[in-house]
C-alpha positions as CSV (number, residue, x, y, z in Angstrom):
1,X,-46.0,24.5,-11.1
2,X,-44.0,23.3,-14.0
3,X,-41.4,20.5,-14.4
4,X,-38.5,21.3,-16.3
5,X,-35.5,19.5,-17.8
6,X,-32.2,21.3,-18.5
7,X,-28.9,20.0,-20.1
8,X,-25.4,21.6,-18.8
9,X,-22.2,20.8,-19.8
10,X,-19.2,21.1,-17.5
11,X,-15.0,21.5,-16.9
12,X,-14.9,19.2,-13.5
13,X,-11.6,20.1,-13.1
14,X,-12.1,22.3,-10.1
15,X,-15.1,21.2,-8.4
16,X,-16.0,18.8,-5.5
17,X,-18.0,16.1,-8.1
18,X,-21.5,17.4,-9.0
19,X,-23.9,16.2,-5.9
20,X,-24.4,18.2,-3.2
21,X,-21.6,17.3,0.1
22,X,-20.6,19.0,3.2
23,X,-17.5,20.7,2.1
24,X,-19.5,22.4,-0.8
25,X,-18.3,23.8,-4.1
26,X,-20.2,21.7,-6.7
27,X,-21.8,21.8,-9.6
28,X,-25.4,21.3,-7.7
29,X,-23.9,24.1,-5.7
30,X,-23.7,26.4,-8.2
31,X,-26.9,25.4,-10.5
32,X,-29.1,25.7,-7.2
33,X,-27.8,29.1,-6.9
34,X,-28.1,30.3,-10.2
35,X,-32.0,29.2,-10.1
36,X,-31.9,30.9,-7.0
37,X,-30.8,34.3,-8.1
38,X,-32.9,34.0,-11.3
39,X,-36.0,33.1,-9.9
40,X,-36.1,33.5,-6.5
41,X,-36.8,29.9,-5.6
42,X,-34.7,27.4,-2.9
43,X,-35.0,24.2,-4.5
44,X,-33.2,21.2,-4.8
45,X,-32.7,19.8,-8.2
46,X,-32.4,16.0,-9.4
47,X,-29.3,14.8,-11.7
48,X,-29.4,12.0,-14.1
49,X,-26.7,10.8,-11.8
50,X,-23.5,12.2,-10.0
51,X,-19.9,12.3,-11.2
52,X,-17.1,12.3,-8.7
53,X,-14.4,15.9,-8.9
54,X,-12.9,16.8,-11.5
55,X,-14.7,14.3,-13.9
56,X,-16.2,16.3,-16.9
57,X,-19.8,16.4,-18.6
58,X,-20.8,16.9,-22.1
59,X,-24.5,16.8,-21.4
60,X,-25.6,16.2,-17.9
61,X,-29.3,16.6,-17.5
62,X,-30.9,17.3,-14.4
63,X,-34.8,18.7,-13.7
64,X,-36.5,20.4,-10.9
65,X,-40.3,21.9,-10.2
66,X,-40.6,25.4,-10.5
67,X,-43.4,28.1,-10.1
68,X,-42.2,30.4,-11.9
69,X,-43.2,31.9,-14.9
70,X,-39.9,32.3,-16.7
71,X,-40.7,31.1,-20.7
72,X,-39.0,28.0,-21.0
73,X,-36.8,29.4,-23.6
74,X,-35.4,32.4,-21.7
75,X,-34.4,29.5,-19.1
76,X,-30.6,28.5,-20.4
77,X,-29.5,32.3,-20.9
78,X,-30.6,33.8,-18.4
79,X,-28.8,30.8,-15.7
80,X,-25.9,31.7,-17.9
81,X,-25.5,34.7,-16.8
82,X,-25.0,33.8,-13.1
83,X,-22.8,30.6,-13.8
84,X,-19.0,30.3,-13.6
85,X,-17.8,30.4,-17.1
86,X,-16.9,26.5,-16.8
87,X,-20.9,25.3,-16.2
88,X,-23.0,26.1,-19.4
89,X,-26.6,25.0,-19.3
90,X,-27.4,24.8,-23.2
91,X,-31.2,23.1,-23.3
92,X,-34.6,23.7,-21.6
93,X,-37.7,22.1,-21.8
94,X,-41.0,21.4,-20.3
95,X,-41.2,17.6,-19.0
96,X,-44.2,15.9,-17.3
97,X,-45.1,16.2,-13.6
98,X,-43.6,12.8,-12.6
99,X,-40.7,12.5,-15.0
100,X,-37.4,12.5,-12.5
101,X,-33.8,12.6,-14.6
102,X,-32.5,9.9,-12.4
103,X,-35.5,7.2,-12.6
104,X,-36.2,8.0,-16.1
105,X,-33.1,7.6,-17.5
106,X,-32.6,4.6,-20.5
107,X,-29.0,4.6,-20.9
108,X,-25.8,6.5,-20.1
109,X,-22.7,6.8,-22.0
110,X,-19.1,7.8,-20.8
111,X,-16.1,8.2,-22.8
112,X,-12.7,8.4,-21.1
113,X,-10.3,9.9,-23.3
114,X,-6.4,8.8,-23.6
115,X,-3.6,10.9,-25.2
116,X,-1.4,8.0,-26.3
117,X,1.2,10.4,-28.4
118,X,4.7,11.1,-26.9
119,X,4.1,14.4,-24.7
120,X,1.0,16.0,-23.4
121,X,-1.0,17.7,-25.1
122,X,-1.1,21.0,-23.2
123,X,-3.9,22.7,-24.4
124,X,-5.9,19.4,-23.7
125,X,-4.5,18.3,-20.5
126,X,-7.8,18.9,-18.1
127,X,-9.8,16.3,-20.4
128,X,-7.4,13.2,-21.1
129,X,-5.0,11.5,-19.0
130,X,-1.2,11.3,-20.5
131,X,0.1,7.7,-21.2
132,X,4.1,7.6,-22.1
133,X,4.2,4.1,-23.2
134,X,3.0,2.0,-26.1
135,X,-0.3,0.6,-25.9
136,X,-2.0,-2.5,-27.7
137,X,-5.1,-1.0,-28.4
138,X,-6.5,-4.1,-30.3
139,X,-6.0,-6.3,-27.3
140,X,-8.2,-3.6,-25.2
141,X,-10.7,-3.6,-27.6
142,X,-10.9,-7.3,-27.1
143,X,-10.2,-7.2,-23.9
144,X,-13.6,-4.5,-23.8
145,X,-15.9,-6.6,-25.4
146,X,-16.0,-8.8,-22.4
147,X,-17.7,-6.8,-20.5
148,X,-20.9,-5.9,-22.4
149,X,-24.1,-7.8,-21.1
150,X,-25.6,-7.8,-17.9
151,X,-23.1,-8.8,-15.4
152,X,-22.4,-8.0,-11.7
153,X,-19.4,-5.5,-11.8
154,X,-18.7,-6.0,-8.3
155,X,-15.0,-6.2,-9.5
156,X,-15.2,-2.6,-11.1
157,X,-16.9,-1.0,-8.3
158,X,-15.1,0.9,-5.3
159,X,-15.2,-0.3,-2.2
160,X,-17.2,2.1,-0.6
161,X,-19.8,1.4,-2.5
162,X,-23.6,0.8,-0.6
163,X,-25.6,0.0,-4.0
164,X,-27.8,-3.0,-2.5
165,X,-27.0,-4.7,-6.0
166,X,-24.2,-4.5,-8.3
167,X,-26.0,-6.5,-11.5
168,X,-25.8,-3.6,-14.2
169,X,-26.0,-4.0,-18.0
170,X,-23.8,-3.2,-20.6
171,X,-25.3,-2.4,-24.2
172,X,-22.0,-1.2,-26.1
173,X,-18.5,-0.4,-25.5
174,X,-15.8,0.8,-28.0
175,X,-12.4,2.6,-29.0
176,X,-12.2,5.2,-31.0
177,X,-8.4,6.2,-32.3
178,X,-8.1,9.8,-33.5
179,X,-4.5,10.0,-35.3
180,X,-4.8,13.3,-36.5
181,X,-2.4,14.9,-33.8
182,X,0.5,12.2,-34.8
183,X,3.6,13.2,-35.8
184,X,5.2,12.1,-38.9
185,X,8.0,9.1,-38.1
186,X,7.6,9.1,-34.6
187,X,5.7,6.7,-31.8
188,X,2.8,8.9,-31.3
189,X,-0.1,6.4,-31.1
190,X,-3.4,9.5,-31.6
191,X,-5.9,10.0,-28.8
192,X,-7.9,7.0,-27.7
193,X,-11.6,7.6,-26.7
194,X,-12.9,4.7,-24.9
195,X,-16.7,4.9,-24.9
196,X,-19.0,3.1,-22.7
197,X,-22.8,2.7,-22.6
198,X,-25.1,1.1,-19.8
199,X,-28.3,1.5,-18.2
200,X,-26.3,3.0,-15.2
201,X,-22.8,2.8,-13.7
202,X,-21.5,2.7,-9.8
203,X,-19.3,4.6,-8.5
204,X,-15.9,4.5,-10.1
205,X,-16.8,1.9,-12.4
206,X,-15.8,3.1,-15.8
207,X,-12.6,4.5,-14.2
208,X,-11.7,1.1,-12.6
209,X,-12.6,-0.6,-16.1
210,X,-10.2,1.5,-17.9
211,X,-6.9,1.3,-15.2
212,X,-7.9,-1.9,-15.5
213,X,-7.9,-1.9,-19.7
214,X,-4.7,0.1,-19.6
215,X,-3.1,-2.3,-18.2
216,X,-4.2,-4.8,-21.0
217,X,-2.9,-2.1,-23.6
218,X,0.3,-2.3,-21.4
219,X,0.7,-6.1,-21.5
220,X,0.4,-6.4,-17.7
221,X,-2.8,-8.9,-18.6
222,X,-4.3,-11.0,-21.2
223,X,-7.3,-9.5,-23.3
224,X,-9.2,-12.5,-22.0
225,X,-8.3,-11.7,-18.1
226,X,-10.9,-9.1,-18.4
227,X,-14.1,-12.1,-18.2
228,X,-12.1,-13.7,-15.4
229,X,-11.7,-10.8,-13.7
230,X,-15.3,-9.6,-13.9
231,X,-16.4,-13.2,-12.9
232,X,-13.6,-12.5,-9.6
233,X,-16.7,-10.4,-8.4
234,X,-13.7,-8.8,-6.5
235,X,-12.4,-5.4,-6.3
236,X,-8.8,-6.5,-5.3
237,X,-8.7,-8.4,-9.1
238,X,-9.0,-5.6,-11.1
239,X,-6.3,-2.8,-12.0
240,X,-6.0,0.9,-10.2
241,X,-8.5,3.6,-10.6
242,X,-7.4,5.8,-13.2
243,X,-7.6,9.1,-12.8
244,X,-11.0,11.9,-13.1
245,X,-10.0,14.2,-15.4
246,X,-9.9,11.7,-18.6
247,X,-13.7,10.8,-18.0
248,X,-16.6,12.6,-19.4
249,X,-20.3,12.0,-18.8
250,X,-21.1,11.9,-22.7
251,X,-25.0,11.4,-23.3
252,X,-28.0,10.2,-21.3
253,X,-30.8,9.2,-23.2
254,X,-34.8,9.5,-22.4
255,X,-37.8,8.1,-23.8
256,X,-39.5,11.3,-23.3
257,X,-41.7,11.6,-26.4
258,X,-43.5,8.5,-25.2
259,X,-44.1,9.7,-22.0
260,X,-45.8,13.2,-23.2
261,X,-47.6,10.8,-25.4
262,X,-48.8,8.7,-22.8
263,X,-50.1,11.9,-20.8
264,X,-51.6,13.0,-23.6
């Protein structure tokens, strides 16, 4: 029995979130099946989290216990080959017994991804939500930088939340501001790439931080609203949830050399 620890990259767009649910068709769904067809087993495998439909994923990493003897390197192709063309797995290795994606995890970055020019950018539209007006992006970035620490984001969690606590920790959160798709003399603003790293998110968060953040950019609030707002411990403070398709699970990072060292 071996332990082994994939990445895969995903196009949310037309899938029911990753985990598992009753109505079906998600990207669990279709991994499970691939392994399935590949190797014959029925498992279950374990995420380094879940994101809600039709939020994306750069490099999602999930593991599960297998017997069989598959090389480790054939692993990503030969999944490949029985995915839909919008879930690549691109990495496979060999992790030990008790490492668990989920538990193990050290920190998890999103980035949610704003075209700020005049019209939509067509060819882009699944992974960045459209915004028609103006925005002050150095008065989000201020308004941002409020929120890093360890805090409880009460405020920036849905409602339907059951988490028994709410106290996560922020280590870094920034804006990036891509102009290259500007056009000359006009009010195209770029894309803005908000990125945000923690030791783990609840559900909705980083979307209710940025319709929140948006409407800083607007003017609706005052950079500095953002603390108050946190401190509000009160979903009802904050601003709307913006919309799935303009988030992306970015990175999640392990520790795993010191663990193989430690078994060692």
């Amino acid at each position: 029995m071996r332990n082994l620890l994939m990445k895969v990259s995903y196009d949310g767009t037309d899938y029911n979130g990753f985990q598992t649910q009753p109505g079906g068709h998600t990207i669990q769904d279709y991994l499970e099946e691939a392994i399935r067809r590949l190797s014959g087993e029925q498992l279950k495998i374990t995420a380094s989290g879940r994101t809600d439909a039709g939020v994306h994923a750069r490099a999602q990493v999930f593991n599960f216990y297998t017997a069989s003897p598959i090389p480790v390197e054939r692993w990503c192709m030969a999944l490949n080959t029985w995915l839909p063309e919008d879930i690549v797995v691109s990495d496979a290795m060999e992790v030990p017994m008790e490492f668990h994606s989920r538990h193990a995890a050290k920190r998890k970055t999103y980035r949610f991804t704003i075209n700020a020019n005049q019209y939509p950018d067509l060819f882009n539209r699944r992974y960045q939500i459209h915004h028609h007006g103006k925005l002050d992006i150095a008065a989000m970035r201020q308004g941002l930088s409020h929120l890093i620490g360890t805090h409880d984001f009460t405020t920036f969690a849905s409602r339907k939340s059951t988490k028994p606590s709410h106290v996560r920790t922020i280590f870094d959160a920034w804006i990036e501001k891509d102009t290259s798709t500007c056009r000359p003399g006009t009010r195209d603003q770029g894309i803005i790439h908000t990125f945000i790293s923690g030791n783990g998110f609840l559900q909705h968060m980083v979307r209710i931080i940025m319709g929140t953040l948006i409407e800083v950019g607007e003017g609706k609030r005052q950079p500095d609203d953002m603390k108050v707002i946190l401190e509000a411990q009160n979903r009802a403070a904050a601003g709307p949830t913006a919309m799935g398709k303009g988030l992306m699970l970015w990175e999640v990072d392990y520790d795993i050399a010191s663990q193989e060292k430690h078994n060692d």
